[in-house]
Backbone as CSV, one residue per row, in Angstrom:
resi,resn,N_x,N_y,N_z,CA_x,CA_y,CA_z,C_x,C_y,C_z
1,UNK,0.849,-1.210,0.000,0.000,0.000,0.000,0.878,1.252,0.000
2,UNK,1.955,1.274,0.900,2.893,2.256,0.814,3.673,2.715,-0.724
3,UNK,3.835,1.526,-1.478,4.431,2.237,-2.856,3.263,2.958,-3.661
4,UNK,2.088,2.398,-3.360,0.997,2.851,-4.080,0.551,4.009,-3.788
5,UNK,0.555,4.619,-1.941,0.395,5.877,-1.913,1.433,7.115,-2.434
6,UNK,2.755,6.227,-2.471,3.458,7.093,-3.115,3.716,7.618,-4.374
7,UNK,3.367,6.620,-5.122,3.074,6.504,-6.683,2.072,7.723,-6.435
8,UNK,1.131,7.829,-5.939,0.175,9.046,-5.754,0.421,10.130,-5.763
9,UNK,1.405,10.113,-4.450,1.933,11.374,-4.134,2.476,12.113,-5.367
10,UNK,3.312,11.401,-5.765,4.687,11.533,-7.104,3.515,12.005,-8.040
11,UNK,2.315,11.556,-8.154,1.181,11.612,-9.742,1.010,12.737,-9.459
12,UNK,0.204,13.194,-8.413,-0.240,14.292,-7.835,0.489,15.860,-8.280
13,UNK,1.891,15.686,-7.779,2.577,16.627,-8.356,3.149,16.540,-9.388
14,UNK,2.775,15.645,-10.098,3.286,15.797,-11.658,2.060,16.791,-12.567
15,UNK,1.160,15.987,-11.988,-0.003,16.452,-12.447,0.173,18.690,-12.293
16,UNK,0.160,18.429,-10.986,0.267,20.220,-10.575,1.677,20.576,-11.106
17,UNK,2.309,20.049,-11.576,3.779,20.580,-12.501,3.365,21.182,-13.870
18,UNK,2.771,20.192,-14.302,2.355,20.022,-16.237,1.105,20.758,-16.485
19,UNK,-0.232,20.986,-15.029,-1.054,21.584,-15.493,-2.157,20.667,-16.039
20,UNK,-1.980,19.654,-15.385,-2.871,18.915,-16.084,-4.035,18.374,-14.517
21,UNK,-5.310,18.179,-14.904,-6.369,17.981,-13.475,-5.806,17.134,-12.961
22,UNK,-5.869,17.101,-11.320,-5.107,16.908,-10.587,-6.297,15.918,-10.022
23,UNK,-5.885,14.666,-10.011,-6.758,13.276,-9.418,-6.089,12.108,-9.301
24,UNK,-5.952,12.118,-8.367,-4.505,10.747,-8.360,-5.371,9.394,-8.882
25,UNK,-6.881,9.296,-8.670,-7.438,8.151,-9.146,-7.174,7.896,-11.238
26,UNK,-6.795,9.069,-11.372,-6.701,8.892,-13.095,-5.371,8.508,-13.491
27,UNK,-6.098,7.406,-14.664,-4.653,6.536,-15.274,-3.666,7.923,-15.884
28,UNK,-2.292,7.634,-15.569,-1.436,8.844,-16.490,-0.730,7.568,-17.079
29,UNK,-0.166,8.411,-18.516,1.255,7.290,-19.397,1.691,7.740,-19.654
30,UNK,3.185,7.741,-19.684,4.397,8.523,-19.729,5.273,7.950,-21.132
31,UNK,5.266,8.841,-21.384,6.757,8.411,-22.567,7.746,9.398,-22.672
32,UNK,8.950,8.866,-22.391,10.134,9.521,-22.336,10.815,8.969,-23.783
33,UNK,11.151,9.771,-24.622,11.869,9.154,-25.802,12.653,9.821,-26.957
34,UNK,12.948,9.507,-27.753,13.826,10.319,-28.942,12.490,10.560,-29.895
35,UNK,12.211,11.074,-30.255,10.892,11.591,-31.352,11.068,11.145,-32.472
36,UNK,11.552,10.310,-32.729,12.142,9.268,-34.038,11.514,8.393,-34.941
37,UNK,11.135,7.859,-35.949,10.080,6.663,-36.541,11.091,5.640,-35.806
38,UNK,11.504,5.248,-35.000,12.551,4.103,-34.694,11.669,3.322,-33.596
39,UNK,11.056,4.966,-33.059,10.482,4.708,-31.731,9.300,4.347,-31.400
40,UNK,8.296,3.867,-32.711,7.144,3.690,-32.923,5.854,4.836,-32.839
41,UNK,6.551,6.467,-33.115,5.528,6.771,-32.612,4.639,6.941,-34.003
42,UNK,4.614,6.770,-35.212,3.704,6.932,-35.800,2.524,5.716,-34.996
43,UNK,2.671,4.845,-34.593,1.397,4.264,-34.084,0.721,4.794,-33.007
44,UNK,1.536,5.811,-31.779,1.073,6.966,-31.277,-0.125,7.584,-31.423
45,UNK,0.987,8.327,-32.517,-0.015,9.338,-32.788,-1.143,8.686,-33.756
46,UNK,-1.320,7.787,-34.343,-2.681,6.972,-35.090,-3.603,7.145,-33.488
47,UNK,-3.249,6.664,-32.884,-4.369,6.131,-31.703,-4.666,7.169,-30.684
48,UNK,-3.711,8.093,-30.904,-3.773,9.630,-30.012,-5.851,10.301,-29.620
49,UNK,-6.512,10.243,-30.720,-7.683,10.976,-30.376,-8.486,9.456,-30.038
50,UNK,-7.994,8.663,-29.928,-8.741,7.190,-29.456,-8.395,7.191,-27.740
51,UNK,-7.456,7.340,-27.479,-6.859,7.393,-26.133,-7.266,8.330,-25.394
52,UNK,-7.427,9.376,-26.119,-8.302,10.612,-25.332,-9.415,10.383,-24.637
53,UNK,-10.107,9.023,-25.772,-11.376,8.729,-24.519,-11.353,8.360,-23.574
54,UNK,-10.563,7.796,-23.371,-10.052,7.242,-22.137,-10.107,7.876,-20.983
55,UNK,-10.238,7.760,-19.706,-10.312,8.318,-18.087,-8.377,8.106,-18.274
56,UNK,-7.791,8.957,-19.310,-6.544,8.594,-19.089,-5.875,10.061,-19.770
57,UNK,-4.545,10.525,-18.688,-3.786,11.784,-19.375,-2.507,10.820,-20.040
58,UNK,-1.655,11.833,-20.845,-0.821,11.142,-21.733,0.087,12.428,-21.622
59,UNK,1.492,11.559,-21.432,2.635,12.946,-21.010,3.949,12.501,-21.676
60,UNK,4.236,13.361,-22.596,5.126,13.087,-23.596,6.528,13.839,-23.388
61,UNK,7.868,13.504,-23.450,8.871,14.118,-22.931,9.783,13.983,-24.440
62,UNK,10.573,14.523,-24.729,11.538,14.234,-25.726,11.525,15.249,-26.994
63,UNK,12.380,14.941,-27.891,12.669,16.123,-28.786,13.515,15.210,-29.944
64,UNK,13.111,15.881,-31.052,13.564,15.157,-32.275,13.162,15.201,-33.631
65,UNK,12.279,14.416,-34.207,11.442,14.587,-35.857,10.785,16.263,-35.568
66,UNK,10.799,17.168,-36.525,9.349,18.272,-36.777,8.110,17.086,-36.403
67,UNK,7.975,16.449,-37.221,6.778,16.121,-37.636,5.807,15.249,-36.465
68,UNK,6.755,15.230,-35.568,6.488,14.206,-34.038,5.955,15.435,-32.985
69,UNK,7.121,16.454,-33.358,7.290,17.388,-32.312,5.915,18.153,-32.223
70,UNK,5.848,18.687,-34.008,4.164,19.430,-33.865,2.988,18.807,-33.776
71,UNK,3.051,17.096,-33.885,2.105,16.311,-33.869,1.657,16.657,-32.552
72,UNK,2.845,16.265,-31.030,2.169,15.965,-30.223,1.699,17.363,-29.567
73,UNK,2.379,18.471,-29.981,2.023,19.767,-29.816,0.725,20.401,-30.016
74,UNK,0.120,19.835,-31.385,-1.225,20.033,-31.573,-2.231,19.067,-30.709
75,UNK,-2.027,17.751,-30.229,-2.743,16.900,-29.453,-2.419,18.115,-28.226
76,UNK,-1.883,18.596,-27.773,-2.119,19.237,-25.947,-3.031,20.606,-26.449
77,UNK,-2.686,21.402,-27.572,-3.740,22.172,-27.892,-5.001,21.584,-28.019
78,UNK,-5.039,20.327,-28.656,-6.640,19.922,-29.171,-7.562,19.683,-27.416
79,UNK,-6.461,18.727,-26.803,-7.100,17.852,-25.551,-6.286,18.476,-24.565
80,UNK,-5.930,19.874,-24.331,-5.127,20.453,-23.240,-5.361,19.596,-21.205
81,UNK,-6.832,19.388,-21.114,-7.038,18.215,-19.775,-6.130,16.537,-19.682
82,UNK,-5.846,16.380,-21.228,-5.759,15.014,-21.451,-3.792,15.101,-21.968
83,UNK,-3.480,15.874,-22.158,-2.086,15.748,-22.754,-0.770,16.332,-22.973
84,UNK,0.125,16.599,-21.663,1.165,17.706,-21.747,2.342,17.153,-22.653
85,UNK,2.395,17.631,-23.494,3.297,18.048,-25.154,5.081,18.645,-24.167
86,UNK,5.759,17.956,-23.426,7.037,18.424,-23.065,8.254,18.273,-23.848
87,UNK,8.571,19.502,-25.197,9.341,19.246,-26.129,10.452,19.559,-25.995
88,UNK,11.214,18.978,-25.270,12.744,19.198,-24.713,13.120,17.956,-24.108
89,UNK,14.655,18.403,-23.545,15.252,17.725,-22.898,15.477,17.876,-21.465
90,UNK,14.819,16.701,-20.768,14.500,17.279,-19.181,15.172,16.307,-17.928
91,UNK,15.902,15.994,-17.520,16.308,15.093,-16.722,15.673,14.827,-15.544
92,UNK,15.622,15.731,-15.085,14.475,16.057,-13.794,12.952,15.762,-14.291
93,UNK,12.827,15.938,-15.053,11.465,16.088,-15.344,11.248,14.425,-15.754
94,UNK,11.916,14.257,-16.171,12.302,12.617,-16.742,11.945,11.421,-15.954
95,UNK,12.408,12.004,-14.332,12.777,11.188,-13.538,10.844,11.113,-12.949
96,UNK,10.233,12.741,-13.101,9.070,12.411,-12.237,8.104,11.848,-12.776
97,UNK,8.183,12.089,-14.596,7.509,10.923,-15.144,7.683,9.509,-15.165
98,UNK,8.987,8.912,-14.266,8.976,7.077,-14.163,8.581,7.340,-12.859
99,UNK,8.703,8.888,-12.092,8.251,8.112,-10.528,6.606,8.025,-10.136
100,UNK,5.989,9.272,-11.343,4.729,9.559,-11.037,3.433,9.203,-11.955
101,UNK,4.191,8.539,-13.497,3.275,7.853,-14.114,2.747,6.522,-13.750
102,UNK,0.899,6.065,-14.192,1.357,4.581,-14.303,1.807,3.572,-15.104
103,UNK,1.822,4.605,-16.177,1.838,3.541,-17.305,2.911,4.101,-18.371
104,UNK,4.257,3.301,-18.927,4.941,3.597,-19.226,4.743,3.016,-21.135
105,UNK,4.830,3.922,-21.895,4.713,3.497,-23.472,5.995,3.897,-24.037
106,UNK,5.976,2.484,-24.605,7.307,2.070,-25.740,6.661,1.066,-26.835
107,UNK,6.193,1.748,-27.532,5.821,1.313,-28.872,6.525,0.802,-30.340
108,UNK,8.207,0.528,-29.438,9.273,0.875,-30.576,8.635,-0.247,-31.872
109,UNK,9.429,0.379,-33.126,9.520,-0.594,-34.366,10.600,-0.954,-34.133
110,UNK,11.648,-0.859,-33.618,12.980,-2.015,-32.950,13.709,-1.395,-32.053
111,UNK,14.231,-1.990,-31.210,14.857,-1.542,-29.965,16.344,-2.675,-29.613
112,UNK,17.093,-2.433,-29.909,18.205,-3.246,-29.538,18.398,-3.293,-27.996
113,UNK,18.431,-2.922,-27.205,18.324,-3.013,-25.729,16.904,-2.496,-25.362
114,UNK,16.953,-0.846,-24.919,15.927,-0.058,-24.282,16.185,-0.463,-22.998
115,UNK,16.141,1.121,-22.237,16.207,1.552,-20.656,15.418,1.689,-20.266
116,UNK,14.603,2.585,-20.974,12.983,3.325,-20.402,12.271,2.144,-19.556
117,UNK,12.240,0.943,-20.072,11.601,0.162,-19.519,11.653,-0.214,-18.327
118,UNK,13.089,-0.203,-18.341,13.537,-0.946,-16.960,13.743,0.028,-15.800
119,UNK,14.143,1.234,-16.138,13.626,2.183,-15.260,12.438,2.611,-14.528
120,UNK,11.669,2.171,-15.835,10.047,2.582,-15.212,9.804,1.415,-14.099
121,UNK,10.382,0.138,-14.546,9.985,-1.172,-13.736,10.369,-0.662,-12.860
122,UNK,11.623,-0.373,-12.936,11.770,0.094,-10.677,10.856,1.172,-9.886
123,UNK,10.295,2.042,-11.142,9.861,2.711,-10.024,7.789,2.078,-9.763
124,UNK,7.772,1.152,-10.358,6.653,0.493,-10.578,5.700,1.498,-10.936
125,UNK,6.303,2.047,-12.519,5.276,2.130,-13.561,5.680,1.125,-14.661
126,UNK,4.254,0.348,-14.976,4.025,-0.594,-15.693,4.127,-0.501,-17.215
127,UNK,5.357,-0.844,-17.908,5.536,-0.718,-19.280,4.576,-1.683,-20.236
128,UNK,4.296,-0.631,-21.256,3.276,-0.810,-22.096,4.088,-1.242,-23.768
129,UNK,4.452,-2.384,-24.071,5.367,-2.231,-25.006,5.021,-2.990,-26.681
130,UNK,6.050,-2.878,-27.788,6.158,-3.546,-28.542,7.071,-4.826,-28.326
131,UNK,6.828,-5.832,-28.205,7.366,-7.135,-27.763,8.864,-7.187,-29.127
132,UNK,9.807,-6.418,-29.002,10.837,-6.648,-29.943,12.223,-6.208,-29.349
133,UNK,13.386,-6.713,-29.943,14.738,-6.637,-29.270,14.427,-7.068,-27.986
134,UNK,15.042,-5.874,-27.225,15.372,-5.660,-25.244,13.718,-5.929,-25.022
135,UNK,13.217,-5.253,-25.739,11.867,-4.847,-24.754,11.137,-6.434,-25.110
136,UNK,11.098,-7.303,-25.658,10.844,-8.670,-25.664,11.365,-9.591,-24.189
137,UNK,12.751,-9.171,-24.271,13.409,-9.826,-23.273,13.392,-9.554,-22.076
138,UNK,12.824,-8.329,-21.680,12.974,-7.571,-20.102,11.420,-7.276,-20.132
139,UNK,10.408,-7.235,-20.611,8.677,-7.194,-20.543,8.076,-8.561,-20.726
140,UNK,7.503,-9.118,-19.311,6.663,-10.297,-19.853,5.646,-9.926,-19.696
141,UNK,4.745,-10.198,-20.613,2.817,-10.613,-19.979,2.450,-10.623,-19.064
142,UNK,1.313,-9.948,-18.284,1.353,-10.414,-17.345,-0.047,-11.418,-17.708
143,UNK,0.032,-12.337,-16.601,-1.182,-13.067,-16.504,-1.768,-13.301,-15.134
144,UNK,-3.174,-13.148,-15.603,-3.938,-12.887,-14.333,-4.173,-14.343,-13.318
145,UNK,-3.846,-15.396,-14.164,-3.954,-16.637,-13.736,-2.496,-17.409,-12.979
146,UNK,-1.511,-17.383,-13.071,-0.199,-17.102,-12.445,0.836,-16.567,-11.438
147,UNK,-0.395,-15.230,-11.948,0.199,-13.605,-11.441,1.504,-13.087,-11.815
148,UNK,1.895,-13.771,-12.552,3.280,-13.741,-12.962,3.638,-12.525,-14.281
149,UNK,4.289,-12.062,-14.218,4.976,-10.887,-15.210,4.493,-9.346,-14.814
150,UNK,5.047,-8.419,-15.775,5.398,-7.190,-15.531,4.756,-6.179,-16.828
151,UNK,4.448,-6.546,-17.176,3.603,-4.987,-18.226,2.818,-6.122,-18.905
152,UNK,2.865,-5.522,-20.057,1.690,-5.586,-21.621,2.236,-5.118,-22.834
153,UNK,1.904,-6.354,-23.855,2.488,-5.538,-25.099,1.644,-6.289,-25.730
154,UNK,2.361,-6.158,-27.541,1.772,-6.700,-28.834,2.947,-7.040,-29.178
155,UNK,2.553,-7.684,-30.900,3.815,-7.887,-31.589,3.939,-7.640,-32.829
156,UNK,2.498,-7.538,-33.163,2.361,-7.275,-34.735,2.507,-5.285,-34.658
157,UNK,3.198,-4.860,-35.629,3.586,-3.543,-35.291,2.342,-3.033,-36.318
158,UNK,1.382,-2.655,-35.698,0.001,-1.730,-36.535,-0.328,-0.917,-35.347
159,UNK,-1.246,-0.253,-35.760,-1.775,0.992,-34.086,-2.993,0.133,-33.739
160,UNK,-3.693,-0.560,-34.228,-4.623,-1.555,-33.568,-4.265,-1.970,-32.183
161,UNK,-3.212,-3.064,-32.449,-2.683,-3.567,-31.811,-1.769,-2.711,-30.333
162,UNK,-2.192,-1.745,-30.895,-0.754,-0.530,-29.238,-2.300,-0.650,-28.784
163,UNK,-3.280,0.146,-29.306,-4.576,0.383,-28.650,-4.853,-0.818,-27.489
164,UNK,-4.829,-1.774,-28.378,-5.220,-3.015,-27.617,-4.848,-3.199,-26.418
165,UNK,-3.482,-3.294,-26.247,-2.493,-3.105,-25.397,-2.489,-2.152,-24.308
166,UNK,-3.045,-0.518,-24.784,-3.090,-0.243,-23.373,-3.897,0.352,-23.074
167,UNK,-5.458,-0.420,-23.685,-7.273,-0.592,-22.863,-6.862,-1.971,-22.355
168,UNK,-6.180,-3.001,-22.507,-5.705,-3.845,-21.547,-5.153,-3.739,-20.499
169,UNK,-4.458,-2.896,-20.303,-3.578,-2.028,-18.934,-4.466,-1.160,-18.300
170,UNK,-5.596,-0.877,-19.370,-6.258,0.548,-18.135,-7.346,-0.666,-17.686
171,UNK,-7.831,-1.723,-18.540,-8.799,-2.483,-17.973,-7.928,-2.733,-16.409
172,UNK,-7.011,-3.711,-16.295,-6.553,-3.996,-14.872,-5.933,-2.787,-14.257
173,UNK,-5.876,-1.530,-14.530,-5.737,-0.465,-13.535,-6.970,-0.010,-13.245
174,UNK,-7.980,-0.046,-13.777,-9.672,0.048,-12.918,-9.997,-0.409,-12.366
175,UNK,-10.183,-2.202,-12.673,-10.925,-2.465,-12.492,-10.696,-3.919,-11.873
176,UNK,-9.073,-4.764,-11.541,-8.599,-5.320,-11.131,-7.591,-4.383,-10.330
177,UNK,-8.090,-4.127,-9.341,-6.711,-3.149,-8.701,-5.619,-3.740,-8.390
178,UNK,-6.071,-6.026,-7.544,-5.767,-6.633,-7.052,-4.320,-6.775,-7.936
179,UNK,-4.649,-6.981,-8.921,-3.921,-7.511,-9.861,-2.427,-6.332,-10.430
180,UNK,-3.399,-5.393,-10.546,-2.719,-3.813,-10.681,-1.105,-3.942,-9.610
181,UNK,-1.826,-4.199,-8.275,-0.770,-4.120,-7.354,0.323,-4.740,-7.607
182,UNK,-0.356,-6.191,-7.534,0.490,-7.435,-8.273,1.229,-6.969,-9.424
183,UNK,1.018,-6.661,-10.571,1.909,-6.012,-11.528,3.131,-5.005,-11.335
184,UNK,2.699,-3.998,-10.364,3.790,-2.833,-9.739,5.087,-3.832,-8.991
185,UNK,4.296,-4.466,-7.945,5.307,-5.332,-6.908,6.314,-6.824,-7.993
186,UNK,5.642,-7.211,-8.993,6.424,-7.883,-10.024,7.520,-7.038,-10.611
187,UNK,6.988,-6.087,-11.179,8.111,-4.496,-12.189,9.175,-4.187,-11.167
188,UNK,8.460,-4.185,-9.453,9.873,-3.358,-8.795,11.065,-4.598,-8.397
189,UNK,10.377,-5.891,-8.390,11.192,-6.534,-7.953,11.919,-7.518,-9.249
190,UNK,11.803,-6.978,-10.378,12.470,-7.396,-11.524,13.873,-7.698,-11.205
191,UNK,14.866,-8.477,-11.266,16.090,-8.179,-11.625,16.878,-8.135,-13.029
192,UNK,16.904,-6.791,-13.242,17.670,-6.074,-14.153,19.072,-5.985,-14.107
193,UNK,19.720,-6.624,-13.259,21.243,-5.974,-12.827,22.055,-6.733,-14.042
194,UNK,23.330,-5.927,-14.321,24.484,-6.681,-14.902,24.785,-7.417,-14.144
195,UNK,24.672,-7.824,-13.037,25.213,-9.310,-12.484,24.700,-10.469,-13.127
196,UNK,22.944,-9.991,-13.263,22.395,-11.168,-13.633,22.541,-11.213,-15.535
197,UNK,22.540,-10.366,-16.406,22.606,-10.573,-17.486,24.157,-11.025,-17.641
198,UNK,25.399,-10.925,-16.934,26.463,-11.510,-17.422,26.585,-12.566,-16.741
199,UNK,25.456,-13.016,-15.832,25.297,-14.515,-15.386,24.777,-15.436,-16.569
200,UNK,23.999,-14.720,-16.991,22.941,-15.404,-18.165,23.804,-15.370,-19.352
201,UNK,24.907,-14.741,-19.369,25.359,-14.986,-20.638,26.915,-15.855,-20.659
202,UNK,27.825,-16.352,-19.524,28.682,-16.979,-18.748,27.556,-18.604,-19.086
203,UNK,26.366,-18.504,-18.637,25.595,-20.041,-18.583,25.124,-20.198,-19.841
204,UNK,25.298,-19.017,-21.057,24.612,-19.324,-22.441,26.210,-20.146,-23.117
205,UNK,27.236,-19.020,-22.611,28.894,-19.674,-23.392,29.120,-21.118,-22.823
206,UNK,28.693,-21.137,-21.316,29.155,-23.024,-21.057,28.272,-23.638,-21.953
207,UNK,27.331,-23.181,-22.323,26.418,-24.752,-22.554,27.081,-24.564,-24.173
208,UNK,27.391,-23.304,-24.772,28.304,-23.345,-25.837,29.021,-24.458,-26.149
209,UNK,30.098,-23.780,-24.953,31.708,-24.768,-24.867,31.044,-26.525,-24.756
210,UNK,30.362,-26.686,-24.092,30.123,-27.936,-23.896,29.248,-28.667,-24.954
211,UNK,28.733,-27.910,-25.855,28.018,-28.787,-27.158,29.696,-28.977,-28.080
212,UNK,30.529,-27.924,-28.254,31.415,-27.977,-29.226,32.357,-29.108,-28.262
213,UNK,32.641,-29.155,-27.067,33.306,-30.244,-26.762,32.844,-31.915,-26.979
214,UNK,31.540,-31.831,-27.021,30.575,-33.448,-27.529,31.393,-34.060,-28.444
């Protein structure tokens, strides 16, 4: 309950930072990113006035394409309640969108590692992703039957499919809170460390060495 009131706290004043209505009960999603086609946002912005319906704000950080930059610029003019347009480079500001969003979007069309994710996991906001590169390997499913994993994604890269993905995330942030929790306490207790990925990759070279020794 304690990370959850804090997650609040953190929303709360993000919310009174950006100007956007201030209700800690409302879903927020954060994207921190390079404004790039790399980064998936043409599927973004496809689903941008779909998402609006949503009981959900949308808070965009980063700098890069024109064509990204005035996109999301005109979405905070169109839906100013629903969408702060932050077109720069913000470190601070960076940090209060993984501490104070819930929902973290990475929509990439490929990602050879990706951080965003795993950052957001610690601070248990729940990444919303394209299942490719890093973000395949560090985002599982979650399932409600298990309880097991840490965000939500797709795989087929269309804007259908992002949609899908995160009215699936706001469904269990309404309306399964149980589960909600369960998801945060999975994300924070991820292990992400280089200990464990150069463990995993030390046990990928033995089983190497030991097929070529057969």
């Amino acid at each position: 309950v304690n990370r959850l009131e804090l997650k609040w706290e953190n929303k709360v004043k993000l919310q009174e930072e950006l100007g956007l209505p201030v209700n800690k009960e409302t879903a927020v999603a954060g994207l921190i990113s390079r404004l790039v086609p790399q980064k998936g946002l043409d599927l973004l912005v496809d689903v941008m006035d779909y998402l609006t319906l949503f009981d959900l704000q949308i808070v965009v950080l980063g700098t890069g394409d024109e064509q990204y930059e005035n996109a999301f610029r005109k979405f905070q003019e169109r839906y100013p309640d629903k969408v702060s347009a932050n077109i720069k480079f913000d470190v601070e500001l960076a940090q209060k969108i993984y501490a104070g969003a819930d929902i973290f979007l990475m929509p990439s069309r490929y990602e050879p590692c990706g951080l965003g994710q795993m950052f957001s996991m610690r601070y248990g906001t729940i990444p919303v992703v394209r299942y490719t590169g890093g973000l395949a390997d560090t985002v599982k499913e979650y399932d409600p039957q298990s309880m097991e994993g840490t965000g939500f994604g797709f795989k087929k890269y269309d804007s259908a499919h992002l949609l899908k993905a995160v009215s699936k995330a706001l469904h269990f942030y309404y309306r399964e809170k149980d589960h909600w929790r369960r998801i945060m306490t999975n994300a924070m207790n991820t292990d992400l460390s280089w200990d464990r990925s150069a463990k995993e990759y030390v046990d990928l070279y033995k089983k190497a060495l030991a097929k070529v020794g057969r």
